[in-house]
Residue frames as a rotation matrix with the C-alpha (Angstrom) as fourth column:
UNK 1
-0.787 -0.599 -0.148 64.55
-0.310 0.590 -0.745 -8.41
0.534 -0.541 -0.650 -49.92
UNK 2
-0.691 0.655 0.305 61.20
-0.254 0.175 -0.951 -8.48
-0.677 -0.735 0.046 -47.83
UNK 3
0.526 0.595 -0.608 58.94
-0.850 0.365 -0.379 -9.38
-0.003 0.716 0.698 -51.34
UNK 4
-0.231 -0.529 -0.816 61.75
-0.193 0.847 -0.495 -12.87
0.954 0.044 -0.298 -50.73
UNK 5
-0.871 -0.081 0.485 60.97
-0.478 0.377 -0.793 -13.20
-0.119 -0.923 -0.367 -46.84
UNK 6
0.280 0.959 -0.047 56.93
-0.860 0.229 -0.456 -14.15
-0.427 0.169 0.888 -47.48
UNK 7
0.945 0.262 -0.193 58.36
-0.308 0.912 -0.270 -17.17
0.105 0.315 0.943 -49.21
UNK 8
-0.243 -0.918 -0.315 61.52
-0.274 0.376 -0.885 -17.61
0.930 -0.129 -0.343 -47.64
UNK 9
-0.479 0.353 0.804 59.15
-0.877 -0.139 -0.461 -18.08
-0.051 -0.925 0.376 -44.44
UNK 10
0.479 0.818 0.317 57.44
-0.807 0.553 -0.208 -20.71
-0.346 -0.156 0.925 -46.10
UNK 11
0.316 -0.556 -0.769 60.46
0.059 0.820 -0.569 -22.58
0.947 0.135 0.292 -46.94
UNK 12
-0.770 -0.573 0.281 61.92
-0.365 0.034 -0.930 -22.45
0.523 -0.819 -0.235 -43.73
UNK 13
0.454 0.739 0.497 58.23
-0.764 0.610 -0.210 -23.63
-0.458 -0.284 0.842 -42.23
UNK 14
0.932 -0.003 -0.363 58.55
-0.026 0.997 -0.074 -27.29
0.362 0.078 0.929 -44.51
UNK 15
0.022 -0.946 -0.323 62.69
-0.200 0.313 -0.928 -27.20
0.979 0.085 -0.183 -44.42
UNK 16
-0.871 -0.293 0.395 62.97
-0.297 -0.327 -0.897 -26.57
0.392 -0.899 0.198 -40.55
UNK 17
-0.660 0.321 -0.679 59.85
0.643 0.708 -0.291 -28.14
0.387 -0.629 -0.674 -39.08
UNK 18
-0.925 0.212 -0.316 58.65
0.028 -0.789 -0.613 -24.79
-0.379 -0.576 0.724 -37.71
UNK 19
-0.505 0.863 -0.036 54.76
0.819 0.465 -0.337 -23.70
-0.274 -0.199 -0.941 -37.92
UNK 20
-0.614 0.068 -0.786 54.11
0.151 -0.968 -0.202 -20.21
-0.774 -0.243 0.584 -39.23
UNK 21
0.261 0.954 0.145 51.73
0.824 -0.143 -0.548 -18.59
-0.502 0.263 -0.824 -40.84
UNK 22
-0.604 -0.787 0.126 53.29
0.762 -0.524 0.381 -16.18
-0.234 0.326 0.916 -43.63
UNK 23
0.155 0.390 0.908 50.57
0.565 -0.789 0.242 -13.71
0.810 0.475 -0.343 -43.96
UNK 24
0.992 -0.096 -0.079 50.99
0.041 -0.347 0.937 -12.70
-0.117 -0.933 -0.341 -39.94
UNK 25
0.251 -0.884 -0.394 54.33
0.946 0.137 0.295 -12.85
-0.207 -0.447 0.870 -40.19
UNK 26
-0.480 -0.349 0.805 55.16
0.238 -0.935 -0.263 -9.03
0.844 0.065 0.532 -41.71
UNK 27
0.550 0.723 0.419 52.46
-0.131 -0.420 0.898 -8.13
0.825 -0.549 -0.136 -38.83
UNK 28
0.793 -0.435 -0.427 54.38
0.608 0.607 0.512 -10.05
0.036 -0.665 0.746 -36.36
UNK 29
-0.380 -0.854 0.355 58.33
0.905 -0.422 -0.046 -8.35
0.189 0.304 0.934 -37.76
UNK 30
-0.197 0.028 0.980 56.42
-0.072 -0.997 0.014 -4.73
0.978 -0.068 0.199 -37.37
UNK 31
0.866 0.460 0.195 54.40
-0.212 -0.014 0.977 -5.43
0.452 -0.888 0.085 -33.90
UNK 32
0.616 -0.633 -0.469 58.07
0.784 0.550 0.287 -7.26
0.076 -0.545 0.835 -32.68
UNK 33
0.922 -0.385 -0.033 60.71
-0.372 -0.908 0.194 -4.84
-0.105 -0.167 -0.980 -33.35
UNK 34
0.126 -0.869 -0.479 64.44
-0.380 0.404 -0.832 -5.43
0.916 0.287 -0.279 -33.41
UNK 35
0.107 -0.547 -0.830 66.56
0.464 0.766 -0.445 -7.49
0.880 -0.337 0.336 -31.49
UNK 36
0.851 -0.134 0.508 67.28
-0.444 -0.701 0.558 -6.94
0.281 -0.700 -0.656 -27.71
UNK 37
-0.078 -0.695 0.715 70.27
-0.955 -0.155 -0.255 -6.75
0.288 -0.702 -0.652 -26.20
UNK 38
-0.408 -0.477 0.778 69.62
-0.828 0.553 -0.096 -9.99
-0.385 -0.683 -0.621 -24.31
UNK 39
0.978 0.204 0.038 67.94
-0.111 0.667 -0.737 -11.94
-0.175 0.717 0.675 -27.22
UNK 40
0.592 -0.661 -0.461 71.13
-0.554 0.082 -0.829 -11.36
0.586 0.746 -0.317 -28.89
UNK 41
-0.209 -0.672 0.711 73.09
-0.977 0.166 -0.131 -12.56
-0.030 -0.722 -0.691 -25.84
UNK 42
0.351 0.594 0.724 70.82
-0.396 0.795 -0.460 -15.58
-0.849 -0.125 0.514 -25.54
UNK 43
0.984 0.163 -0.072 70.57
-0.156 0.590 -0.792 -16.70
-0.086 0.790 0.606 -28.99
UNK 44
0.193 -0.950 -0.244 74.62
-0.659 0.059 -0.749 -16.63
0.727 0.305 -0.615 -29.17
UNK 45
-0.334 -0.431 0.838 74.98
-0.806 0.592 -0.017 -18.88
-0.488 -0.681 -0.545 -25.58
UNK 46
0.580 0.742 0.336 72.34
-0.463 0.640 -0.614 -20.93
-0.670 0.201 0.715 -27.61
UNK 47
0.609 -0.623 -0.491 74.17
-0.598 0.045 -0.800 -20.71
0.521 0.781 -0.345 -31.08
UNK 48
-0.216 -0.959 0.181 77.38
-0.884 0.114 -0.453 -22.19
0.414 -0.258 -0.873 -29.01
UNK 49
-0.350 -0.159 0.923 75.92
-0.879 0.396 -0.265 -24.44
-0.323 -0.904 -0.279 -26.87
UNK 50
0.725 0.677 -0.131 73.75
-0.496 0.381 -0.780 -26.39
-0.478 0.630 0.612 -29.86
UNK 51
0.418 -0.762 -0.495 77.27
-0.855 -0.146 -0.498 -26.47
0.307 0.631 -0.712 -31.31
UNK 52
-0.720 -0.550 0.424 78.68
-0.692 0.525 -0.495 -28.55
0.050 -0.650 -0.759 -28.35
UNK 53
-0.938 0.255 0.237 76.05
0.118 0.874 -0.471 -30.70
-0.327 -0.414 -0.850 -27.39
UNK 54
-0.727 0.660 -0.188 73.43
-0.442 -0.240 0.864 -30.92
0.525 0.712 0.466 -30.11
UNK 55
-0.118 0.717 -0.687 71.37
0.283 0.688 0.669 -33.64
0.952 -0.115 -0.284 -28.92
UNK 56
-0.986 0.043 0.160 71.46
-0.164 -0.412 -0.896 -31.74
0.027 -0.910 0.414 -24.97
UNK 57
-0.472 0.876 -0.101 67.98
0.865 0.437 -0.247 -32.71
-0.172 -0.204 -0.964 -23.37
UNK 58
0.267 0.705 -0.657 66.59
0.101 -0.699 -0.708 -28.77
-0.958 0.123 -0.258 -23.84
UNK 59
-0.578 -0.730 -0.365 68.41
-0.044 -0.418 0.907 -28.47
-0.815 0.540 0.209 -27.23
UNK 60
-0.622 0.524 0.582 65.42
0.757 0.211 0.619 -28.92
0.202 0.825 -0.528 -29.46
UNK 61
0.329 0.504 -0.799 63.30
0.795 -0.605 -0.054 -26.48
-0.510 -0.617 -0.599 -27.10
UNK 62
-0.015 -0.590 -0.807 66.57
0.248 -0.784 0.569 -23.96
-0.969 -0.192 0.158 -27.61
UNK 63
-0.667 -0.291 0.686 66.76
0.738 -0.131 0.662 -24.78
-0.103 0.948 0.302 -31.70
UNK 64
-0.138 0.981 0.135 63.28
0.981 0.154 -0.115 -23.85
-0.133 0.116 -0.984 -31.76
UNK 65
0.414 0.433 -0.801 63.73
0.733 -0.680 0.011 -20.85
-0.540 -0.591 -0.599 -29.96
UNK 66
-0.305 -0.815 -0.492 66.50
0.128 -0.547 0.828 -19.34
-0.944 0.190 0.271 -31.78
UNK 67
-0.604 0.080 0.793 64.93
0.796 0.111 0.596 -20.15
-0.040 0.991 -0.131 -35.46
UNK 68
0.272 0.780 0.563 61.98
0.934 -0.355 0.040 -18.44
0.231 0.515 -0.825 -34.66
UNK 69
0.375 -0.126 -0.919 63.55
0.345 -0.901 0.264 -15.81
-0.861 -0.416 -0.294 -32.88
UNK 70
-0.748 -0.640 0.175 65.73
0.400 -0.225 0.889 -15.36
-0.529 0.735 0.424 -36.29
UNK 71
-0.450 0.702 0.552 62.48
0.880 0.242 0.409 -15.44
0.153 0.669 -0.727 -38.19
UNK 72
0.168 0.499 -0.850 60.88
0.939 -0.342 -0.015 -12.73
-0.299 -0.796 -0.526 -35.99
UNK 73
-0.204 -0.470 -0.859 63.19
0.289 -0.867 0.406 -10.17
-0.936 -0.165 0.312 -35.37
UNK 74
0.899 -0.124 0.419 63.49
0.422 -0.009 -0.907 -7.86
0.116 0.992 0.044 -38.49
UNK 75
0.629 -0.769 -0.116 67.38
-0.741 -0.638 0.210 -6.95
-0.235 -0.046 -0.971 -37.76
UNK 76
-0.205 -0.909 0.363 68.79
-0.776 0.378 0.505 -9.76
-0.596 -0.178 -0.783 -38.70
UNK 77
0.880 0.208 -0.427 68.72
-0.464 0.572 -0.676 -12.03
0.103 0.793 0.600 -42.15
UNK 78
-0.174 -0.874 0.454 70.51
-0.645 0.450 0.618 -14.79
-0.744 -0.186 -0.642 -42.34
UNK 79
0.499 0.583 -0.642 70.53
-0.833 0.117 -0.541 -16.06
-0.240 0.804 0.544 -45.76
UNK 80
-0.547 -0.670 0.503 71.64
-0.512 0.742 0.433 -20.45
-0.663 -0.021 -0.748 -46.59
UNK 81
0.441 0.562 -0.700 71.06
-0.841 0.531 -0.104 -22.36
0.313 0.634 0.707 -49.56
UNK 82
0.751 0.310 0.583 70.97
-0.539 0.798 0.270 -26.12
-0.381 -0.517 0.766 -48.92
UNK 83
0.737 -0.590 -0.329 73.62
-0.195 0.281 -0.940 -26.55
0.647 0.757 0.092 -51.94
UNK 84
0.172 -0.823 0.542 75.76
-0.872 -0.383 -0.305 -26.48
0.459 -0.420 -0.783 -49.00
UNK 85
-0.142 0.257 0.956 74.34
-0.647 0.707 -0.286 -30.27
-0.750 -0.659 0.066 -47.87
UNK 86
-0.931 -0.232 0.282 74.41
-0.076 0.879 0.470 -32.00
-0.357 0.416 -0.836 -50.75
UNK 87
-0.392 0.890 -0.232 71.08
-0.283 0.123 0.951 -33.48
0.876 0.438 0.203 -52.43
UNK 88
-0.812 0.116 0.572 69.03
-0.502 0.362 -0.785 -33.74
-0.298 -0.925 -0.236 -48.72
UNK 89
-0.887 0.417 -0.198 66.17
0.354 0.889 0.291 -36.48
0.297 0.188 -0.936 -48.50
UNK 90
-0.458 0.886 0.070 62.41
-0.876 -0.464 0.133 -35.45
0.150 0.000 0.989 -48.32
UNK 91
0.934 0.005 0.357 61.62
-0.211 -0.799 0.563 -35.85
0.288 -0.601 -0.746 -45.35
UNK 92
0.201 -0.976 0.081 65.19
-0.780 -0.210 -0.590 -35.10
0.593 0.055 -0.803 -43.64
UNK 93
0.623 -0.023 -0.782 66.91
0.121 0.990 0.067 -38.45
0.773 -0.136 0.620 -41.88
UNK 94
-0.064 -0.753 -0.655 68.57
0.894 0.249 -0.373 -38.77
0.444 -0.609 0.657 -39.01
UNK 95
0.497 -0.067 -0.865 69.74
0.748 -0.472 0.466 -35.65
-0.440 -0.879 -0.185 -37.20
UNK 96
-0.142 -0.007 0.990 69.63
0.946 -0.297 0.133 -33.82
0.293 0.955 0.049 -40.82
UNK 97
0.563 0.826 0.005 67.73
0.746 -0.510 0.428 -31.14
0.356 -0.238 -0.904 -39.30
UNK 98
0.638 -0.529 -0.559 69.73
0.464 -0.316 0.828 -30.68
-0.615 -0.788 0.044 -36.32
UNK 99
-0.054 -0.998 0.009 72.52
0.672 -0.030 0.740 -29.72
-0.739 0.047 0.672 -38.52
UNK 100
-0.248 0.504 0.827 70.73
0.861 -0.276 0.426 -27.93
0.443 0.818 -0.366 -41.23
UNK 101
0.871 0.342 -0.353 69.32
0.485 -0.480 0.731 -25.58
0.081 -0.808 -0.584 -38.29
UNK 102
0.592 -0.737 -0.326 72.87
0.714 0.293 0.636 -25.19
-0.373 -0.609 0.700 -37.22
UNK 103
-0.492 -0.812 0.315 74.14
0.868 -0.486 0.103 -23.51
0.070 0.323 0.944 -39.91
UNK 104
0.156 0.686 0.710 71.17
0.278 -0.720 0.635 -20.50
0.948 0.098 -0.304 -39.67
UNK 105
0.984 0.122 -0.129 71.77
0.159 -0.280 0.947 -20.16
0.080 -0.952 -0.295 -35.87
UNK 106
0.288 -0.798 -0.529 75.85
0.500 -0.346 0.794 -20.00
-0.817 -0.493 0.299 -36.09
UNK 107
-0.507 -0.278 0.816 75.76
0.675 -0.717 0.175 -17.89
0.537 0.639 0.551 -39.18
UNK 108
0.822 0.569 0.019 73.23
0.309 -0.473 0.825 -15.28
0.479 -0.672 -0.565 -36.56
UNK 109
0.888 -0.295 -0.353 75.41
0.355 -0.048 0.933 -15.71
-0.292 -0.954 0.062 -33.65
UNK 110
-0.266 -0.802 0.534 78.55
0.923 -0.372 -0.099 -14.53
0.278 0.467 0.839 -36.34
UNK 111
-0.006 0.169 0.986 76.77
0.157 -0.973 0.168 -11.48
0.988 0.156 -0.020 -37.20
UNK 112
0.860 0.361 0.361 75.70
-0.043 -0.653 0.756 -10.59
0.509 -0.666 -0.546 -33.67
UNK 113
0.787 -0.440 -0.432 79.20
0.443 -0.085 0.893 -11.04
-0.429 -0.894 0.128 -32.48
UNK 114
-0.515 -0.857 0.036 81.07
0.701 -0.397 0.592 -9.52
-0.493 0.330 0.805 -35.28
UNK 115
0.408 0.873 -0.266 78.66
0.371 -0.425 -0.826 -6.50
-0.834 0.239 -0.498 -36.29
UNK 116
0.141 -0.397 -0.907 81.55
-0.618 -0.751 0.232 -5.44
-0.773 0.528 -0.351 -38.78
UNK 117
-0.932 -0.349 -0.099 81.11
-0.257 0.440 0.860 -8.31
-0.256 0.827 -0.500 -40.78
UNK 118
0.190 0.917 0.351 76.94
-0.075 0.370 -0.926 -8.48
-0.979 0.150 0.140 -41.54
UNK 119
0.635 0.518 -0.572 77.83
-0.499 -0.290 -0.817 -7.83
-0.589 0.804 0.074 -45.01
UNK 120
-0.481 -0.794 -0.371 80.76
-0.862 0.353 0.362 -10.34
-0.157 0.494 -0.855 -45.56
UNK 121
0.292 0.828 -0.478 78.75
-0.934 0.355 0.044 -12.99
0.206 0.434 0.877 -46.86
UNK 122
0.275 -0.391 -0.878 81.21
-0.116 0.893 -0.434 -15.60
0.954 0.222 0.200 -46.94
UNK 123
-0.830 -0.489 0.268 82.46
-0.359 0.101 -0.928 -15.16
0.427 -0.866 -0.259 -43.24
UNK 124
-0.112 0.823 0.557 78.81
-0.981 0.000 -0.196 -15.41
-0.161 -0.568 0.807 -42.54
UNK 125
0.650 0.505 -0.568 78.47
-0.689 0.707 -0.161 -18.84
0.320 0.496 0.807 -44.65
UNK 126
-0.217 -0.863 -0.456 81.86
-0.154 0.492 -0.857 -20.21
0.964 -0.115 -0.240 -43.22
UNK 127
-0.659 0.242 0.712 80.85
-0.725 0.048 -0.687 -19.32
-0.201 -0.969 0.144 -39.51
UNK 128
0.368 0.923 -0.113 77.42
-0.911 0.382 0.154 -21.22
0.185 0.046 0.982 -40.52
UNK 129
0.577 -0.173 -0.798 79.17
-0.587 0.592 -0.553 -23.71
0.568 0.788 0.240 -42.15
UNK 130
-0.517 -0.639 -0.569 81.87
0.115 0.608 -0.786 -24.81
0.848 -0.472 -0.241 -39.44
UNK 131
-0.378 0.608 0.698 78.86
-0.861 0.046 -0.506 -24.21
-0.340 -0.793 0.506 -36.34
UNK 132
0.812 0.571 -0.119 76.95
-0.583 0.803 -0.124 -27.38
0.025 0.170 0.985 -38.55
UNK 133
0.362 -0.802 -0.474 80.48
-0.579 0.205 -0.789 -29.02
0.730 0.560 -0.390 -38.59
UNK 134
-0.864 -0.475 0.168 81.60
-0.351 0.328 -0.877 -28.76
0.362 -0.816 -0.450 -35.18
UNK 135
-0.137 0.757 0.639 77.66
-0.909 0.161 -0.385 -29.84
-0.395 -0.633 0.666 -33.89
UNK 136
0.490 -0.132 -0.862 78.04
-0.307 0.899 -0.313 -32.95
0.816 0.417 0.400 -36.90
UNK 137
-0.189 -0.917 -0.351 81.10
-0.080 0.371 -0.925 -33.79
0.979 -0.147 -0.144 -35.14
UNK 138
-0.580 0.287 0.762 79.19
-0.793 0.015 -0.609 -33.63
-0.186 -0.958 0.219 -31.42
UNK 139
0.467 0.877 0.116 76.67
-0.874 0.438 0.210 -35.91
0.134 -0.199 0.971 -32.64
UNK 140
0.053 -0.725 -0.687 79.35
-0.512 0.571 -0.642 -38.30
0.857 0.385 -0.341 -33.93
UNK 141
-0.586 -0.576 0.570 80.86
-0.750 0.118 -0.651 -38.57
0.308 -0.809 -0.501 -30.37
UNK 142
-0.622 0.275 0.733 77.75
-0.615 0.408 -0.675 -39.67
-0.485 -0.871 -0.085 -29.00
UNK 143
0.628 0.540 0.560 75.95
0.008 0.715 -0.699 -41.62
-0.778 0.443 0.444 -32.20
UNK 144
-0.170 -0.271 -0.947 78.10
-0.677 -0.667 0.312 -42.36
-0.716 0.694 -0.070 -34.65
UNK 145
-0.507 0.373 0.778 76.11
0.777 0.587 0.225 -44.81
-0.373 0.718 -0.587 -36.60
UNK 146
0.817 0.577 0.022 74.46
0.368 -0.491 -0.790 -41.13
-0.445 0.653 -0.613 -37.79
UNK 147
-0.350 -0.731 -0.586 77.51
-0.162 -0.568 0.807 -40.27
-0.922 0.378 0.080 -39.70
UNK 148
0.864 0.494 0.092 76.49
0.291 -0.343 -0.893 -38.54
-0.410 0.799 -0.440 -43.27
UNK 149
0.184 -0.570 0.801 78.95
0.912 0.403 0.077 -39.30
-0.367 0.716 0.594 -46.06
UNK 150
0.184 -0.160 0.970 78.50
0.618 -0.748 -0.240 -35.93
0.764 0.644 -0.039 -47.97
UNK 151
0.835 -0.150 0.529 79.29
-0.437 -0.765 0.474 -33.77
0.334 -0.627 -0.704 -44.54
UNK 152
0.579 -0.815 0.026 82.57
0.463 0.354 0.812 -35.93
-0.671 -0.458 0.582 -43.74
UNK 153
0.025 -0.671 0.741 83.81
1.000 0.011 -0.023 -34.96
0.007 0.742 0.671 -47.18
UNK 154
0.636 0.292 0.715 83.20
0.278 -0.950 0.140 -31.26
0.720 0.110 -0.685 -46.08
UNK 155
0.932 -0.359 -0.046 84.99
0.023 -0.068 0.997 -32.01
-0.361 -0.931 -0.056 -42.76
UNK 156
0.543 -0.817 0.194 87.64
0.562 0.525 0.639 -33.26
-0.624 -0.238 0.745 -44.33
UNK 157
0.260 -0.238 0.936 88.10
0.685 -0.637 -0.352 -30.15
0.680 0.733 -0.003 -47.06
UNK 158
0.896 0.130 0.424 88.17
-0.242 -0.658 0.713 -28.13
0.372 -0.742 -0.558 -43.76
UNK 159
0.779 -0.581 0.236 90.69
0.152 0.539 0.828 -30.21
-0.609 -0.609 0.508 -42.48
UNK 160
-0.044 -0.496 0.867 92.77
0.999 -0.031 0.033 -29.88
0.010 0.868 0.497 -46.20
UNK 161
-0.378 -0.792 -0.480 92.23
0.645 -0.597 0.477 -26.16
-0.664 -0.129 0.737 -46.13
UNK 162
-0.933 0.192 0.305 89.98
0.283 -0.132 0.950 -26.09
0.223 0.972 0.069 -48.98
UNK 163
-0.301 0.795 -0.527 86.51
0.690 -0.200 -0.696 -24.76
-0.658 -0.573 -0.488 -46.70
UNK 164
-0.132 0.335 -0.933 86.92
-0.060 -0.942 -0.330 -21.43
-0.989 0.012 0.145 -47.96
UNK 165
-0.883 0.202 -0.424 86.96
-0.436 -0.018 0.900 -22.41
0.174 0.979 0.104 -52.06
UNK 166
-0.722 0.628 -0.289 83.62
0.681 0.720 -0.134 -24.54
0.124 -0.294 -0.948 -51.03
UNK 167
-0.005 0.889 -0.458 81.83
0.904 -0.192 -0.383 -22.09
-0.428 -0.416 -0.802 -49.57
UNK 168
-0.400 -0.207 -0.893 82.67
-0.162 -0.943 0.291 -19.80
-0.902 0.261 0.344 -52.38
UNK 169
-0.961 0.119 -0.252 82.09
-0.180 0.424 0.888 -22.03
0.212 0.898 -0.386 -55.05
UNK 170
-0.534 0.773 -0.342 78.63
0.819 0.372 -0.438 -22.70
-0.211 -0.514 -0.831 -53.01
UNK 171
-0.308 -0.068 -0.949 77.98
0.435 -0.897 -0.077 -19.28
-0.846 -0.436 0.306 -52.71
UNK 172
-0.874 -0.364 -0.322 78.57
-0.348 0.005 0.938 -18.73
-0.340 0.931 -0.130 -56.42
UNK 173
-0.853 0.374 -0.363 75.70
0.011 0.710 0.705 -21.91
0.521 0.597 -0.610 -56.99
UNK 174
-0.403 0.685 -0.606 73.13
0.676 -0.224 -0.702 -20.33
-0.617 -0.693 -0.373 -54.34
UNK 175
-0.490 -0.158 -0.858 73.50
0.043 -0.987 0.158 -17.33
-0.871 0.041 0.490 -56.03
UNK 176
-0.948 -0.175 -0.265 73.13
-0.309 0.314 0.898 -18.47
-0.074 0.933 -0.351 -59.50
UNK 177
-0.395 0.917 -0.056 69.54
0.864 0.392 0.316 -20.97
0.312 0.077 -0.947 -58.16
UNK 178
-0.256 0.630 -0.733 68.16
0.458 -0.589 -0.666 -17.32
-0.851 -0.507 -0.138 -56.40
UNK 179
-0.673 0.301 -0.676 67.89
-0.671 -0.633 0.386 -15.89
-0.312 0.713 0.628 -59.81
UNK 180
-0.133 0.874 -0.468 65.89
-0.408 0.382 0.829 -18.77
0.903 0.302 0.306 -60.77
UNK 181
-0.060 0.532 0.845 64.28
-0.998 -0.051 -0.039 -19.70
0.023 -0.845 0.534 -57.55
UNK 182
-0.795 -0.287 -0.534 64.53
-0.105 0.933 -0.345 -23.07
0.597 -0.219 -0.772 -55.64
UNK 183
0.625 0.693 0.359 62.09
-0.447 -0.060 0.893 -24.32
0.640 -0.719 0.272 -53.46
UNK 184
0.457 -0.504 -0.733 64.78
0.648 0.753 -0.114 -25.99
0.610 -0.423 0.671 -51.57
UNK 185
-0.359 -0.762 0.539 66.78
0.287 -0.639 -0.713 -22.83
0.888 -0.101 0.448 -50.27
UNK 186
0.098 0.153 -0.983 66.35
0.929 0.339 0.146 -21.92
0.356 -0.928 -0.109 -46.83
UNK 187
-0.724 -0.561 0.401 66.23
0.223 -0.741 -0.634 -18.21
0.652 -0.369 0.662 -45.05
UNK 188
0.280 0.293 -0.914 65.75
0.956 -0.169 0.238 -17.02
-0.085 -0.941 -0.327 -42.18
UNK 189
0.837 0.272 0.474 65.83
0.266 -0.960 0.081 -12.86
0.477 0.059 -0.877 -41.46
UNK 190
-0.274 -0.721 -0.636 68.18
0.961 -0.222 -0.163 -10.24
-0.024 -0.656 0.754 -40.75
């Protein structure tokens, strides 16, 4: 699992925007330690509040904070393939990111509020999955000339009932590119 963070750092550096040096980073993860107590607090008001009001004047500051904090810590992996967005554009458009981000920070803020489910994968990928949903659906409110065709048709499987065969059948087609590596896939630590 840690011989996959070293290059699951350096996708998450181009995917996510972020700056890091992967040889410091194990150095970093040993010198840091686990999570505290009020990281964990934090990064969940964050997680929530990114949710509501994506585009919030600190709310890039906060993404920031939370990604790397994910990155950092070594208690907490939070593992999303992109299969879950569709084919995304290189570089990302609109307020791609923002949502992309989303799901890594409210699949986090799952685990750290349900510690009896780190190992349910799918609850984790659903929690992700409807945190980038409900923060789509904020942006909407307040731009919705950025509405993204291939995430309505997710909303609207949510809406039908049909989330959870999605993010199994996802799951399934993550699973399937990790034996042959993607550069596209995205993780962040747990």
């Amino acid at each position: 699992m840690k011989a996959h963070l070293s290059r699951a750092i350096a996708i998450a550096t181009l995917v996510l925007g972020l700056i890091l040096a992967p040889p410091s980073h194990a150095q970093q993860q040993q010198q840091r330690g686990p999570s505290t107590p009020e990281e964990r607090t934090r990064a969940v008001k964050v997680a929530h509040e990114l949710e509501v009001d994506p585009l919030a004047k600190d709310a890039k500051e906060n993404r920031e904070w939370v990604i790397q904090w994910i990155i950092d810590i070594p208690d907490i992996t939070v593992n999303v393939c992109d299969e879950y967005f569709g084919s995304l554009p290189k570089p990302l458009r609109g307020h791609m990111r923002e949502i992309v981000n989303q799901m890594v920070i409210s699949s986090a803020a799952y685990m750290i509020e349900h510690p009896d489910k780190v190992k349910d994968e799918q609850a984790i990928a659903t929690a992700g999955l409807l945190g980038s949903l409900k923060a789509y659906q904020s942006i909407l409110k307040v731009e919705p000339e950025s509405r993204w065709p291939y995430i309505d048709k997710i909303v609207q499987m949510r809406d039908q009932g049909k989330l959870d065969d999605f993010v199994s059948d996802t799951r399934r087609k993550c699973a399937q590119d990790e034996e042959d590596p993607d550069p596209d896939t995205i993780r962040a630590a747990r």
